[in-house]
C-alpha positions in Angstrom: 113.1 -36.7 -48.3 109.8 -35.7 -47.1 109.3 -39.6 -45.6 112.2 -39.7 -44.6 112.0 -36.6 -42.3 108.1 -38.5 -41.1 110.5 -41.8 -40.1 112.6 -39.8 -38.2 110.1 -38.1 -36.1 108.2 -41.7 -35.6 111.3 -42.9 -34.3 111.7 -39.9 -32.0 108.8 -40.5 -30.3 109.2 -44.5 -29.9 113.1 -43.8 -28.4 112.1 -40.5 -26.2 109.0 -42.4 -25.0 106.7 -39.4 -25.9 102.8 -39.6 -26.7 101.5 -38.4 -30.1 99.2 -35.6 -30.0 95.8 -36.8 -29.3 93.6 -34.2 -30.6 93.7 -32.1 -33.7 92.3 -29.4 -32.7 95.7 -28.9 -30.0 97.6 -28.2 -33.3 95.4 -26.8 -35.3 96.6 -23.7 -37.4 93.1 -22.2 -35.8 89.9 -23.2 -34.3 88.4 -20.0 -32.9 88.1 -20.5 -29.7 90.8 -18.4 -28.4 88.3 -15.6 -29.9 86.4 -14.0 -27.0 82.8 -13.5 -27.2 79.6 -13.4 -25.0 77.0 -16.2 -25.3 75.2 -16.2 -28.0 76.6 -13.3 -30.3 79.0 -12.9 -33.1 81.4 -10.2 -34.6 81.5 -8.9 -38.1 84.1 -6.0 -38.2 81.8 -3.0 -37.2 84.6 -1.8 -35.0 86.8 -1.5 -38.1 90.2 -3.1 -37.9 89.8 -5.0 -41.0 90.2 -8.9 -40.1 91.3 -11.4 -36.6 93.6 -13.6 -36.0 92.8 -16.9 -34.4 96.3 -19.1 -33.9 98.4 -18.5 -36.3 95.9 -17.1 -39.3 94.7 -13.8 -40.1 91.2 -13.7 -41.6 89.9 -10.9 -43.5 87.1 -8.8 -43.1 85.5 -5.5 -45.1 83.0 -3.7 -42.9 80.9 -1.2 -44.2 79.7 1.3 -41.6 77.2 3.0 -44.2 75.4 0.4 -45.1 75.9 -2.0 -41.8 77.0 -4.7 -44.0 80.2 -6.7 -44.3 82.4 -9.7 -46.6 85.5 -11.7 -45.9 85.2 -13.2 -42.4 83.0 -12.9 -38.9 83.1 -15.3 -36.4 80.5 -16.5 -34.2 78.7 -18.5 -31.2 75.2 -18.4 -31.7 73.5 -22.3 -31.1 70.2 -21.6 -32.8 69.8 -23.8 -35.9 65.8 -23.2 -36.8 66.1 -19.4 -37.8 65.6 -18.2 -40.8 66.6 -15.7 -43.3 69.2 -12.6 -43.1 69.2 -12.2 -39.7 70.4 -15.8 -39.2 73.4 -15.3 -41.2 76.1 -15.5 -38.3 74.2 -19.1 -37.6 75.8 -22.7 -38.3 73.2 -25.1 -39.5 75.3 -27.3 -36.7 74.3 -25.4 -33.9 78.5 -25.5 -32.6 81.7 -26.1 -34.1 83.6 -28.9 -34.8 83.2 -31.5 -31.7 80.9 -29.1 -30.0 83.2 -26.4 -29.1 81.6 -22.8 -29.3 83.3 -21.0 -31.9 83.6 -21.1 -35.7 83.8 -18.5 -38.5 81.1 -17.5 -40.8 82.6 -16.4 -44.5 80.4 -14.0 -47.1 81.7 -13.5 -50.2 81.1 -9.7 -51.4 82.1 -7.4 -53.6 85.7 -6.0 -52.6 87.1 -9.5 -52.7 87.0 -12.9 -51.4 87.8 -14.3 -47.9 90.7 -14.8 -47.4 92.6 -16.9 -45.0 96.6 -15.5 -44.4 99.2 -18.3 -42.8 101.6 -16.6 -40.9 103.7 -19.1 -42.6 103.9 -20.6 -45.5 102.8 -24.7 -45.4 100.9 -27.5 -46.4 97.4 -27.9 -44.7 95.9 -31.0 -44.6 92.1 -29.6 -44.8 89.6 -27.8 -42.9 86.0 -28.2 -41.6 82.8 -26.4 -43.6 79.2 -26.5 -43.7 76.1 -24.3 -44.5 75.2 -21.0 -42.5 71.1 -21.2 -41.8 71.1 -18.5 -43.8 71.7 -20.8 -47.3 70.7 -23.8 -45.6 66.9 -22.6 -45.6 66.7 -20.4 -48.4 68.0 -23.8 -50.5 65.4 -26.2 -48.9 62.6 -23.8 -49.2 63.0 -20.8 -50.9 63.2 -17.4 -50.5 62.3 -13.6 -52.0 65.8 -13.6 -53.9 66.7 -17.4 -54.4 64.7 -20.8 -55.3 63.8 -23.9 -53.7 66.5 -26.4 -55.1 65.4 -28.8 -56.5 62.1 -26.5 -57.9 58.3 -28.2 -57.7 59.0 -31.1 -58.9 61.9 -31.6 -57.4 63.6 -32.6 -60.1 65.8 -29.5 -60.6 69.6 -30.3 -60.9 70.5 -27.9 -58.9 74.3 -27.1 -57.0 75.9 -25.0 -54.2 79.7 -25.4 -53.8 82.7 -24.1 -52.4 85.7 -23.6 -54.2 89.0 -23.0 -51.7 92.3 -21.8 -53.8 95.7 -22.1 -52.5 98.4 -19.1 -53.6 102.2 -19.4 -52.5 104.0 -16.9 -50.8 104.2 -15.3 -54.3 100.7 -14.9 -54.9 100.6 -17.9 -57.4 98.0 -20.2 -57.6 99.2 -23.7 -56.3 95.7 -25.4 -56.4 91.6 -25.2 -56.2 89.7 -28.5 -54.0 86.1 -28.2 -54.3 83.5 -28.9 -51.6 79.4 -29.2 -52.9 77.2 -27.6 -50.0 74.2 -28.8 -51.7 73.8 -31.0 -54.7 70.5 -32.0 -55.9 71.9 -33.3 -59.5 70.9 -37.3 -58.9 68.6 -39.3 -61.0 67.0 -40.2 -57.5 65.6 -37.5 -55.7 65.9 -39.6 -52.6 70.0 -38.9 -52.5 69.7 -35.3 -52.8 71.1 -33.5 -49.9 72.0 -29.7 -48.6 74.5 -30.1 -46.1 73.8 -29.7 -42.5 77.0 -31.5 -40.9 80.6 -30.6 -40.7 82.2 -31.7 -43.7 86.1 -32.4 -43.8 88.0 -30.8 -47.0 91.3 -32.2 -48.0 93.3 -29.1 -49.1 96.9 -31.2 -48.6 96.9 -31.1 -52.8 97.2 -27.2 -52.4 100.8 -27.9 -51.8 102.5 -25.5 -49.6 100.6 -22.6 -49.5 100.9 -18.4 -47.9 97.1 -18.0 -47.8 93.4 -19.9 -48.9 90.8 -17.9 -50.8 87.3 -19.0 -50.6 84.6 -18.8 -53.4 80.9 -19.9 -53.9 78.9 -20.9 -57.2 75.6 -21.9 -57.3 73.1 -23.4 -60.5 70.6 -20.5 -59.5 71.9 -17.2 -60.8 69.6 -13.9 -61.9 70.8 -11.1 -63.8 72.8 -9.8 -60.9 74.8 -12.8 -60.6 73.8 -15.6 -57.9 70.8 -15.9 -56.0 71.6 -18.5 -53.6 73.1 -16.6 -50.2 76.7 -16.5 -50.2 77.3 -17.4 -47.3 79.3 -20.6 -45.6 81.1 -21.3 -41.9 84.3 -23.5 -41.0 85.9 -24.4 -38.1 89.6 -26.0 -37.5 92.3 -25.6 -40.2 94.6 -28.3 -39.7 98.5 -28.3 -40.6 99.7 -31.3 -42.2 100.2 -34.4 -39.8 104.4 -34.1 -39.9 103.7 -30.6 -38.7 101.0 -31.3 -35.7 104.4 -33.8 -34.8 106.6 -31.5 -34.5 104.7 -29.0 -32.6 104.5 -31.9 -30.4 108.0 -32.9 -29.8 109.2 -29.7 -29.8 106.9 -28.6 -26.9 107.9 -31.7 -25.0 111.5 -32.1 -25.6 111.4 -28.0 -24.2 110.1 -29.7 -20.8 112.5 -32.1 -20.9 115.6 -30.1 -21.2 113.7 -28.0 -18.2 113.7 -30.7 -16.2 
């Protein structure tokens, strides 16, 4: 049925003469740049409401004032892609979001629960766009106070970073997991080791239809206190299936056409 339904709306578009939808980002389920902030800054929740929306998401967001710290979700503008450490944890090792637009959210998993992206409807999303904060970017390649260098001395350390995004239905069940590897260092040649420094394109449409994402982080270097590696990550534009980005589309121009 579901072809079916994609046939119809092709043939639409042939008889009506309209134009498909050139960009992604104009139907994306959010991108982040409807989010208003000055050059160069970010927000993480310090004024308490508990989460934004951008389109039609809600992303979560635990601030606490006590400690000036905060999980979930922030999001951000800030272009600087050679600071290090904690205080460059609101930075994407891209420098922008996806296709150089300003905004894109940075997630932290903490203690009260894991980021979590709500749809304001339910649906199948075809995937999303993630890559490394600085933050874990240069605490993997060199090492830090808390975490190692991957790889270790020799540079033959198999070590991981991924991220793990889980669908749930409406319900709360779990439709699916997709995994995305941040940083793998696990080859026989050291030469095809790589931390990610690019936006990377996950295909979540095997979540099935889905009411919200949840994002988690596992690393290979974990302590007593669970894991070293920064738990930090960004992404920019979540993007409804395809049949959905068409219909947005002929619904918004067949509206003009009946106006004129």
């Amino acid at each position: 049925m579901a072809s079916r339904r994609v046939l119809k709306i092709a043939f639409l578009i042939i008889c009506l003469g309209l134009t498909p939808i050139p960009s992604v980002s104009q139907g994306a389920i959010a991108d982040f740049d409807d989010l208003s902030l000055s050059a160069e800054s970010s927000w993480n929740g310090s004024d308490g409401s508990g989460g934004f929306i951008s389109g039609s998401a809600h992303f979560n967001n635990n601030y606490d004032s006590t400690y000036g710290s905060w999980d979930g979700f922030s999001y951000s503008n800030i272009t600087d892609t050679a600071a290090e450490g904690w205080a460059a944890q609101y930075n994407a090792i891209t420098g922008a979001g996806t296709g150089g637009s300003p905004n894109y959210a940075v997630g932290y998993v903490g203690w009260p629960g894991p980021p979590i992206v709500t749809l304001d409807t339910a649906m199948t999303v075809d995937g999303l766009y993630a890559t490394n904060s600085n933050y874990a970017y240069y605490s993997m390649l060199n090492g830090d106070a808390f975490a190692k260098k991957f790889g270790g001395a020799s540079g033959d350390d198999e070590d991981w970073f991924m991220l793990t995004v889980t669908g749930k239905d409406a319900g709360g069940a779990v439709t699916g997991a997709v995994d995305l590897y941040l940083a793998d260092y696990r080859f026989a040649d050291n030469g095809l080791d790589y931390i990610v420094d690019s936006w990377e394109y996950i295909d979540l449409s095997s979540l099935g239809v889905v009411k919200s994402l949840e994002f988690g982080l596992s690393s290979s270097d974990v302590g007593s206190w669970g894991m070293n590696t920064p738990a930090g990550f960004v992404i920019d534009t979540v993007v409804p299936e395809p049949a959905t980005i068409a219909l947005l589309g002929i619904g918004g121009l067949m509206l003009v056409r009946r106006k004129q």
